[in-house]
N, C-alpha and C positions, 0 to 999 in steps of 0.2 A: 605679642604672641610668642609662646616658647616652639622654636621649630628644630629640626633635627633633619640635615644633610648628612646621607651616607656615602661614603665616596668623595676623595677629594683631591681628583684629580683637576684637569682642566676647568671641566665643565662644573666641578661640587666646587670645588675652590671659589671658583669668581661668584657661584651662586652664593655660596654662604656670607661672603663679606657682600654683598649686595643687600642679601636682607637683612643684615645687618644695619647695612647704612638705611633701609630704608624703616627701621625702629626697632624692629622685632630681636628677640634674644637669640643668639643660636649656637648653635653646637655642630661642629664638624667629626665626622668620624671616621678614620681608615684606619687599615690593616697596618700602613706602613710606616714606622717607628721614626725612619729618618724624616721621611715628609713631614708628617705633625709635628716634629719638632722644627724642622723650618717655619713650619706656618705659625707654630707661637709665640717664635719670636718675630713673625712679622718678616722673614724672608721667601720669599716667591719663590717656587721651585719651578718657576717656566717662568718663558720670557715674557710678559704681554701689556701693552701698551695702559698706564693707569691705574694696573692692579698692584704696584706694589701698593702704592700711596692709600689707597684704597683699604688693603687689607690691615695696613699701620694704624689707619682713620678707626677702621672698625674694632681692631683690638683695643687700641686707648679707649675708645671708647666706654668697654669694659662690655659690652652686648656680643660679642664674639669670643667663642673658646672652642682648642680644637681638642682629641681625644682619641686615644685607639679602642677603646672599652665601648660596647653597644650599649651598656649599662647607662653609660651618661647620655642616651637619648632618653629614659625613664621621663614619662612626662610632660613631652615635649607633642601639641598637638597636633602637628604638623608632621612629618617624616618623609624626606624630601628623596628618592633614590636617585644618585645621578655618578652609577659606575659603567664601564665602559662595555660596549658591545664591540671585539675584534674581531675579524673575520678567523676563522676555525681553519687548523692546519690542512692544508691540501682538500678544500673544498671552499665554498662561495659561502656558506651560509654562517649566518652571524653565532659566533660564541657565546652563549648566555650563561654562562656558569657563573660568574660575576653578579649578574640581575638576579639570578634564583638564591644565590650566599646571600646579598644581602637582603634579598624581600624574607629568606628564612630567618636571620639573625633577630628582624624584627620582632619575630613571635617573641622572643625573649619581652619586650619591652611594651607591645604595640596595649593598647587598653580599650574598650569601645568606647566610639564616642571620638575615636582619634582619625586622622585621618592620612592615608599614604598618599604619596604621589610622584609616580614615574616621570623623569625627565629622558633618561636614558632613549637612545633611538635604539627600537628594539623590531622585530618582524610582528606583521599582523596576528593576533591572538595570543601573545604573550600575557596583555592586559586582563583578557578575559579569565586565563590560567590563574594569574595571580590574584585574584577579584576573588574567585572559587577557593583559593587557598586559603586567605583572609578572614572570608566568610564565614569556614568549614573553623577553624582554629581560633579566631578572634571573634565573633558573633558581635554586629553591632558596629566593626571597625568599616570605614569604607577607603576605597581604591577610584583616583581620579589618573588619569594620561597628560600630564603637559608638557609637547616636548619645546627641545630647544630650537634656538636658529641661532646659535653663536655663529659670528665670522670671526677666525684668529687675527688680533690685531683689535679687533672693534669689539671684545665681548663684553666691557665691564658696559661699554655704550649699549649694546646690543640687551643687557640682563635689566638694565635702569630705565632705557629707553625703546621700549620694542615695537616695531612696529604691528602684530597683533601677537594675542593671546589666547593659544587655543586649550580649551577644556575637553578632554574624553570623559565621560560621564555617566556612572551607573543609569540606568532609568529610574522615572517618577519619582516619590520623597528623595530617596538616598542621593540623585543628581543633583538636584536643587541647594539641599545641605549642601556637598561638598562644594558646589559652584559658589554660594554663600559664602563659605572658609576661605576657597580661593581669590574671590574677589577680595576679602579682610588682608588675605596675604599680600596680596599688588595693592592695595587700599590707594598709594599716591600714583599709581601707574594707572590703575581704574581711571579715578576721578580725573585723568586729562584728558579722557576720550577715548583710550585706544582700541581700537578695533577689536571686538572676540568674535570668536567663533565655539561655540556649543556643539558639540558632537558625541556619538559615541567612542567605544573604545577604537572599533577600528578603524575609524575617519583619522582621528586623533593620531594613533600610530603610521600611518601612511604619508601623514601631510609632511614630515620632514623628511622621508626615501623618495617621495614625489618629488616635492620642492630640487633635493641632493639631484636626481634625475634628471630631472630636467635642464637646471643652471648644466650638467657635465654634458646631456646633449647637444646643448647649444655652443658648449665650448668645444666639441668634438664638430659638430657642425663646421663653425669657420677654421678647423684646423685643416677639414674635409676640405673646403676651400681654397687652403694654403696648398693642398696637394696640385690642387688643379692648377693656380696659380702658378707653381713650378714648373707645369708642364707646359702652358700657353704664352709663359711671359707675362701675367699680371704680376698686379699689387695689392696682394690681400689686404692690404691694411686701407688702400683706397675704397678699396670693394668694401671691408665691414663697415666705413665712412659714410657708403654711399646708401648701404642697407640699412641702416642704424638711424638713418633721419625717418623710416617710417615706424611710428611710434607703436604698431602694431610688433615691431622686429625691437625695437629699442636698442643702444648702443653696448649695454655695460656686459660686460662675458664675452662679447664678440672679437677677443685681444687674442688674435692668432700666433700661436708660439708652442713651447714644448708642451703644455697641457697640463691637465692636472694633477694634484695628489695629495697627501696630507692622510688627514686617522678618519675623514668622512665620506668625501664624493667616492673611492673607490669603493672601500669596504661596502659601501649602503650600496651601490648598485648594484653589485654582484651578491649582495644577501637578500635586494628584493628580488633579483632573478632566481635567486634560491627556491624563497619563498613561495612565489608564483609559480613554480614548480611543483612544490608542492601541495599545493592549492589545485593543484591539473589547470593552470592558467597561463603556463609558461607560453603559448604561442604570443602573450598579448606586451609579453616584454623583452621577445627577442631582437627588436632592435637597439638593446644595450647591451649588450654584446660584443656590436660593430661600432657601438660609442666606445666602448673599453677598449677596443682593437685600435680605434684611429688612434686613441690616448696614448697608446704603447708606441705604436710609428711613428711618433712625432719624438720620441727619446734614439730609437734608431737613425730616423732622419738628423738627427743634432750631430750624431756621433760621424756618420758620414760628411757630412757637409764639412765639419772637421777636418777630416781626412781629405776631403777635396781640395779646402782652401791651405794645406800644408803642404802644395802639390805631390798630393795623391801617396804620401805613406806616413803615418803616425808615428815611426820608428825612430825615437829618441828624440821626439820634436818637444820642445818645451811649452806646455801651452797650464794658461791663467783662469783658474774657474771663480767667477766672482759670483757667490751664495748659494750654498747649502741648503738654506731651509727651504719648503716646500713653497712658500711665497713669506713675501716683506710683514715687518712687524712681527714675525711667531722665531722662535727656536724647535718648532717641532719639523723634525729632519723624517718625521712615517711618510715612504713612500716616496721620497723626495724625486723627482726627475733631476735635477742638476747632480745629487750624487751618484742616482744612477749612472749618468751620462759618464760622470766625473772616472766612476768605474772602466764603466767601457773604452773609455781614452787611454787608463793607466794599461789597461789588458792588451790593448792594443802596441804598445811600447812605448806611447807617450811619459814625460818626465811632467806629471800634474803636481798642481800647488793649489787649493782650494782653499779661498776666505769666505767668513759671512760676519756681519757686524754682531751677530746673537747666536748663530748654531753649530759654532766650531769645537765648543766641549761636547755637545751631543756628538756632535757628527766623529768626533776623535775618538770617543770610545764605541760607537756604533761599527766605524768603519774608520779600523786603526791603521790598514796598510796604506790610506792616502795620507799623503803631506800635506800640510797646513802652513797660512800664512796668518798674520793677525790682520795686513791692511790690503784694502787692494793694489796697494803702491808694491809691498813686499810681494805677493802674489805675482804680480808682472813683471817683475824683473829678467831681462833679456827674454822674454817668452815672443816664442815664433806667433801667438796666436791668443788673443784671449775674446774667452766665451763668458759673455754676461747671460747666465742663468737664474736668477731670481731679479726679480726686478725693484730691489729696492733704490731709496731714495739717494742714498750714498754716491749709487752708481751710476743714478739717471745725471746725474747733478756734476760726475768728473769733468775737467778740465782734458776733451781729446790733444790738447797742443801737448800740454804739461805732461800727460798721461803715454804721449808718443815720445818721450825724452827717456823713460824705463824701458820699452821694449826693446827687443831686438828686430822684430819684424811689426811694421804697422797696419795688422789682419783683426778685425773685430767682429764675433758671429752674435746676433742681437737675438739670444733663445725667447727676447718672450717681447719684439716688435717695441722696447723699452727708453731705446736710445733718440737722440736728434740726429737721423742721416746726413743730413745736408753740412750741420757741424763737425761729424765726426770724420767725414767726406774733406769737408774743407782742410782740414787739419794734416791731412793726407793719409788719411786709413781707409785700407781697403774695409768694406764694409760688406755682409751678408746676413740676413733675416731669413728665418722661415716662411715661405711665400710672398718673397720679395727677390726683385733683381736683385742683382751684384752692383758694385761700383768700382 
């Protein structure tokens, strides 16, 4: 099948060379001149775990080609949208200027008989607007909802191997057809069983600001936790241990630390609350809110704790931030709590040094007044204090003995519950966690 991804950012990118690998002929399309020209020659413009190889695989192949021109979607029966929804300056509700460019660029191309389909996570009734638009202009074209569920780090896994696939779905004939075309699209993902689910448009739109919802509830939950924790003298991390064996509560998300961020969990929750605003239904999702709020206090709480453990003034203490990106495996720095933090420290008068194994070009041109180091080793050189903030593998894996031969003072704040205490302890590092004793 000839198919057509517009947008090729994160989310179009890994999708395109995915259906690629999985037969189908495709065509990538964006505005952005430097990007396609990385992607045909087969360089990744983000970091993510499988997709260079991937994208190399699908170009030799010769079934992948990328393109700035909508023109060379012409044909293509399939047209896949998958540009970004950002939160809109100085309010909550999601940006669509991006999803309305390209669902219009389509007219240019689209034929009847062909079919779109939204990945984009977009607010409820977008789908229907643009169904109407199609219909009214393209007669005969149809409009299905399939969003995504990438995790950065696991997408090319996440795109090849999903655990379900949901369909938003015109009603009567035109649903049926388009579920048809879809299923022919996933054809090897179909046939291993994977769960769908059939819906219409706006089940379809929701299930992934639901899903975003709920996982930052539950991580704002045991964050909630860690609060209390601080105040009584527990061990958050025993306590999500302890709650996590009932399979009703389950364990995973329950890793109490500085919280969330990245280009999804925040922006979606504050654009469904948008949305349900607008809806007149805001009463029924004003408890994220005080999920976004605990979120936020857990980047204040880092920056104090700091300041506590440097007994009690930031002012020209040399302190080690090991990772930038908003969590392990990605280079995307949206949102990141560790650079926030990373801020707050410098502001405060700290002399900060910030590494990440993947996000320190981003983060350098993002956020040019912090210093950078390339290793964690450089990073902690004579530093009074180092805050492990992203919890990758580099850092869970350091040697505290080896690791206590660079610094200057042996203080380690554990932002995301990532470390072995009892090693880091042993080795002679004062040791402090968010909703966890001291040592």
């Amino acid at each position: 099948m000839r198919i057509a991804v517009i947008g090729c950012g994160y989310l179009g990118a890994v999708h395109a060379a995915s259906m690629a690998e999985l037969g189908h002929e495709v065509v990538g399309i964006d505005v952005d001149e430097r990007k396609v020209a990385m992607l045909c020659r087969g360089d990744a413009p983000f970091y993510e775990p499988e997709f260079g190889e991937l994208l190399r695989h699908s170009l030799a192949s010769g079934r992948l080609s990328f393109g700035t021109d909508v023109a060379d979607a012409a044909g293509a029966r399939v047209h896949f949208i998958c540009v970004g929804t950002p939160q809109k300056h100085g309010e909550y509700a999601a940006d669509l200027r991006f999803v309305r460019s390209a669902a219009e660029s389509l007219l240019e191309v689209l034929e009847p008989g062909e079919l779109v389909v939204g990945k984009s996570t977009v607010p409820v009734g977008t789908a229907a607007d643009l169904a109407a638009m199609f219909g009214e202009k393209v007669p005969g074209s149809l409009l299905a909802w399939n969003p995504e569920f990438l995790r950065e780090g696991f997408a090319v896994r996440d795109t090849l191997h999903p655990d379900r696939l949901v369909y938003g779905l015109p009603a009567g004939e035109d649903g049926d057809t388009a579920a048809a075309v879809l299923d022919e699209v996933y054809g090897p993902i179909v046939a291993r069983g994977i769960p769908q689910v059939r819906t219409d448009y706006a089940t379809a739109e929701m299930v992934k600001t639901a899903a975003n919802s709920f996982l930052a509830t539950k991580i704002s939950f045991i964050n909630a936790m860690a609060e209390l924790c601080e105040a009584t003298g527990g061990d958050v991390k025993l306590l999500a241990d302890a709650i996590g064996y009932d399979d009703r509560i389950g364990r995973k998300f329950l890793n109490a630390g500085l919280g969330f961020g990245g280009g999804c969990l925040p922006k979606d929750i504050r654009a469904f609350m948008a949305r349900a605003g607008e809806l007149g239904a805001d009463q029924a999702l004003t408890f994220l809110r005080e999920v976004d709020n605990i979120n936020m206090r857990r980047r204040i709480r880092m920056v104090e704790l700091a300041r506590e453990v440097c007994d009690g003034s930031l002012l020209g203490k040399r302190v080690a931030v090991l990772g930038a990106a908003f969590k392990p495996d990605s280079d995307d720095i949206r949102d990141s709590p560790a650079l926030n933090v990373a801020a707050q420290l410098q502001l405060q008068g700290a002399v900060v040094r910030v590494t990440d194994p993947a996000a320190v070009e981003n983060s350098r041109r993002e956020w040019p007044h912090l210093d950078y180091a390339a290793t964690p080793e450089e990073a902690a050189e004579r530093a009074d204090a180092v805050l492990v903030l992203t919890e990758w593998k580099q850092y869970r894996d350091l040697d505290p003995a080896a690791f206590g031969e660079i610094v200057n003072r042996k203080r380690v704040l554990d932002g995301r519950n990532a470390l072995d205490r009892d090693a880091w302890v042993a080795a002679g590092w004062s040791y402090r966690a968010l909703g966890r004793r001291g040592s």
